[in-house]
C-alpha positions in Angstrom: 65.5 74.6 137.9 65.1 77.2 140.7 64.0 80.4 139.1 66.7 82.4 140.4 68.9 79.7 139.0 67.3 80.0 135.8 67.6 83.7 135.8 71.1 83.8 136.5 71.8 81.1 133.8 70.1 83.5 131.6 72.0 86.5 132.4 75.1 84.7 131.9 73.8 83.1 128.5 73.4 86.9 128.0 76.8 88.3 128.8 78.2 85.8 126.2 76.2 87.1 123.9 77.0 90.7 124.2 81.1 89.5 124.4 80.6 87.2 121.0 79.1 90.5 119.4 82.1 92.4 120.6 84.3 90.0 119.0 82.7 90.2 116.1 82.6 93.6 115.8 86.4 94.0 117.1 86.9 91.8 114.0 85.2 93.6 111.4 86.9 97.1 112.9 90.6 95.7 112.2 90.0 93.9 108.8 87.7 96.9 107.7 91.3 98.9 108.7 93.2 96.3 106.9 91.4 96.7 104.0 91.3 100.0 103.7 95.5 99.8 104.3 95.8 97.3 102.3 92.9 98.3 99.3 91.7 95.0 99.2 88.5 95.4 97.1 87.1 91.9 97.9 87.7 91.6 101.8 85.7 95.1 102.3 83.2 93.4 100.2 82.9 90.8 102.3 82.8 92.8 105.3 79.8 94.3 103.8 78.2 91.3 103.6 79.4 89.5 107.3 77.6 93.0 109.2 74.2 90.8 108.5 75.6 88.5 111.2 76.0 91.6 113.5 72.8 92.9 112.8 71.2 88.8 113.6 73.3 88.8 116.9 72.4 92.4 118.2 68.2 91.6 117.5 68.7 88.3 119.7 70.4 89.8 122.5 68.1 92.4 122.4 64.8 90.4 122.3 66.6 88.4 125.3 66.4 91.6 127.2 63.7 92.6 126.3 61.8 89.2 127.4 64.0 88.9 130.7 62.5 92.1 131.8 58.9 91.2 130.8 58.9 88.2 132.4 61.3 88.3 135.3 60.6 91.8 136.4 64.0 92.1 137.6 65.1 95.4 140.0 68.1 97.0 141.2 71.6 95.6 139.8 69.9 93.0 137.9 67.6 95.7 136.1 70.4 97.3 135.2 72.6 94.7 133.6 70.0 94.0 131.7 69.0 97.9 130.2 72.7 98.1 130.0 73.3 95.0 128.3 70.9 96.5 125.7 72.4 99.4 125.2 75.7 98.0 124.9 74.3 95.7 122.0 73.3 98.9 119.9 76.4 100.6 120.8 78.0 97.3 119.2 75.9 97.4 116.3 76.2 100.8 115.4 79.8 100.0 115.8 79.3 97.4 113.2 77.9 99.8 111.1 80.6 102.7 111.0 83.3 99.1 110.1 81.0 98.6 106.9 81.1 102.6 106.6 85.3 102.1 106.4 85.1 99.5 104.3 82.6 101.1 101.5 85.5 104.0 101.5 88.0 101.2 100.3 85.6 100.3 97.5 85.6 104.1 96.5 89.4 104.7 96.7 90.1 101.6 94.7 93.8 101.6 93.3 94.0 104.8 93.5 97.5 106.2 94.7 97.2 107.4 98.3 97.9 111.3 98.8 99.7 110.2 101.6 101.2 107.5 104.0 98.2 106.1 106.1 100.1 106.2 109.5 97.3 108.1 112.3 94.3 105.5 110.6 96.0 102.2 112.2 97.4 104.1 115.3 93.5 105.3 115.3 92.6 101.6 115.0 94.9 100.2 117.7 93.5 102.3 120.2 89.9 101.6 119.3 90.8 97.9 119.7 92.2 98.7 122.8 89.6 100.2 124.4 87.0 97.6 123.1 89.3 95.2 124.7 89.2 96.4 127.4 85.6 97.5 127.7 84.9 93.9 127.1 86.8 92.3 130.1 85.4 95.2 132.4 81.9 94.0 130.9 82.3 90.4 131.8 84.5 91.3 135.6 81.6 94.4 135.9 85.3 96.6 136.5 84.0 99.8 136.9 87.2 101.4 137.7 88.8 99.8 134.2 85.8 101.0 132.5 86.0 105.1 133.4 89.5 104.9 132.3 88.6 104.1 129.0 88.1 107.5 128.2 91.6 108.3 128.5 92.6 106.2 125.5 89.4 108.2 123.9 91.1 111.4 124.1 94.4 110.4 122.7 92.0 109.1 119.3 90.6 112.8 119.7 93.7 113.9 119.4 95.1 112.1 116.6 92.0 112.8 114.8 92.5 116.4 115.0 95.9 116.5 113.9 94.8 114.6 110.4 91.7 116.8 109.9 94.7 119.5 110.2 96.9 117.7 107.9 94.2 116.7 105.4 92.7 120.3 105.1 96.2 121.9 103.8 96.3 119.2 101.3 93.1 119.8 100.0 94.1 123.5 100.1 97.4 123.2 98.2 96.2 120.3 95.9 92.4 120.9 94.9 92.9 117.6 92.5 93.3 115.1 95.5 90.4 116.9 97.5 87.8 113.5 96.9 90.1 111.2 98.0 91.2 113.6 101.2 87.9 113.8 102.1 87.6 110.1 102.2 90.9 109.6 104.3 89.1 112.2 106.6 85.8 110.1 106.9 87.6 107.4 107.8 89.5 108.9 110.5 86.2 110.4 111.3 84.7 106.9 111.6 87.7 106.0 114.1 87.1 108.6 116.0 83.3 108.1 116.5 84.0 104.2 117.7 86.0 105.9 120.3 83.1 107.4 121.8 80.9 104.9 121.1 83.7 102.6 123.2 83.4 105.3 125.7 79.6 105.0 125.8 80.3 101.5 126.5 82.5 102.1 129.2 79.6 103.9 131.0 76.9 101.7 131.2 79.7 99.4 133.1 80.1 102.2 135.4 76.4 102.5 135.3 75.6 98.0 136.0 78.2 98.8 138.9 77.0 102.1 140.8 73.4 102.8 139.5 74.8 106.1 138.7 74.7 108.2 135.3 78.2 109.7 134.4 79.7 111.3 131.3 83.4 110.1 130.2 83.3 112.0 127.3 83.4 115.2 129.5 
């Protein structure tokens, strides 16, 4: 095979990669949610256990990289799908890690009672998912103009997130006895909200593959 066949072929073996992660990950956000709605003890548990699979798929794709650029000593657009591909795999992990972060908070709440109705976490959640979604088709059709308006979904998840911190801090100042499991509620919409910017982190390196240039959604 040609080498710039081969390199190509590798770049796309690549991309699936970093959308399989994605999936994953995407996964382990909405049934980390679902347990956490739900308080199903044993599916966070095993969500615990399935982020070893993340962590597996994230060090392959980024030896890959790391490999393709030792060997191929790529430059220009192909340099950067590859650095960005990278980074876009820790993004993803990290991801992973903040899912097992929700689910652990299920495991601490247990039966408990909530202190009250979990409606912003799974409006949180949807939008998350939504911008992953999307994150990951702009990924795979290098979108760039999809990808910057990612962070307009980000802001609405800022926004929900400040209203619970808001509603959560009067409870905790009313009701002292339900301040532990307030605090958890809020980590977990804190969670939400930080894999909104890590989705938005995503979204730049896309803009990044496409122009070369270094932007800041978040701004």
């Amino acid at each position: 095979m040609p080498t710039r066949q081969k390199f190509d072929s590798d770049l796309e073996e690549l991309r699936l990669n970093i959308l399989d992660l994605g999936n994953m990950v995407d996964q382990q956000i909405n049934l980390a949610v679902g347990s956490l709605l739900n308080q199903d003890i044993e599916l966070a548990n095993s969500i615990v256990v399935k982020d070893l699979v993340v962590n597996d798929l994230q060090a392959v794709i980024e030896e890959k990289c790391i490999l393709l650029i030792a060997t191929q000593q790529p430059f220009a657009r192909d340099l950067r799908k590859l650095v960005a591909g990278f980074k876009i795999s820790m993004y993803l992990e990290r991801m992973g890690d903040l899912s097992v972060d929700l689910a652990k908070l299920t495991i601490r709440i247990g039966q408990e009672a909530f202190i009250k109705p979990l409606i912003d976490i799974p409006r949180m959640s949807a939008l998350v998912h939504d911008m992953l979604s999307l994150g990951l088709k702009a990924y795979v059709q290098d979108d760039c103009q999809t990808a910057a308006q990612m962070s307009l979904i980000d802001d609405e998840i800022d926004q929900i997130y400040s209203q619970v911190f808001g509603e959560l801090r009067t409870i905790m100042m009313e009701n002292p006895n339900k301040v532990t499991q307030a605090n958890y509620l809020l980590f977990a919409s804190r969670f939400l909200e930080r894999l909104g910017d890590y989705c938005t982190n995503i979204a730049e390196e896309i803009v990044y593959i496409c122009t070369g240039k270094r932007v800041n959604l978040n701004e």
